[in-house]
C-alpha positions, 0 to 999 in steps of 0.5 A: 804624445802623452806626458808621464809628469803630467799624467802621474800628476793627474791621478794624484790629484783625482785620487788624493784631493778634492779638486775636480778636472773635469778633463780640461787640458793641462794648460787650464787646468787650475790648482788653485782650489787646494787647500793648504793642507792638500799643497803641503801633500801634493808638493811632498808627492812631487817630492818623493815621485820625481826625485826633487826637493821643493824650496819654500821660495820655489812655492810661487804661483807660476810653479804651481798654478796648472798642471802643465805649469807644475810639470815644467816646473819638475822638468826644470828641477829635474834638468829635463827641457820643458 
């Protein structure tokens, strides 16, 4: 099974930074490469795409570092299991 978070996150990622997936799985998929300029985008596309609100203490390496630890992340928010 497919999960739509990780997917939407995917092809923001592909189309709207300059980081390179390479089709690894989300788990290892590494979001360190992006720049500060590219976070500040990517955390307002997760804010206007899946109803949350970002807290600056909430920017935390553990939230954001894979692309499977991001999608937890806005399951949690979200109230969703993760």
């Amino acid at each position: 099974m497919t999960d739509p978070i990780i997917n939407e996150i995917v092809s923001y990622l592909k189309r709207s930074t300059s980081i390179r997936l390479n089709g690894c799985p989300p788990q290892t998929c590494s979001l360190d490469s992006l720049d500060s300029l590219e976070m500040f985008g990517f955390i307002n596309f997760i804010e206007n795409s899946f109803g949350i609100t970002v807290l600056d203490r909430e920017v935390r390496p553990e939230h954001f570092d894979t692309v499977a630890a991001t999608a937890q992340f806005i399951n949690r928010k979200r109230g969703g299991i993760n």
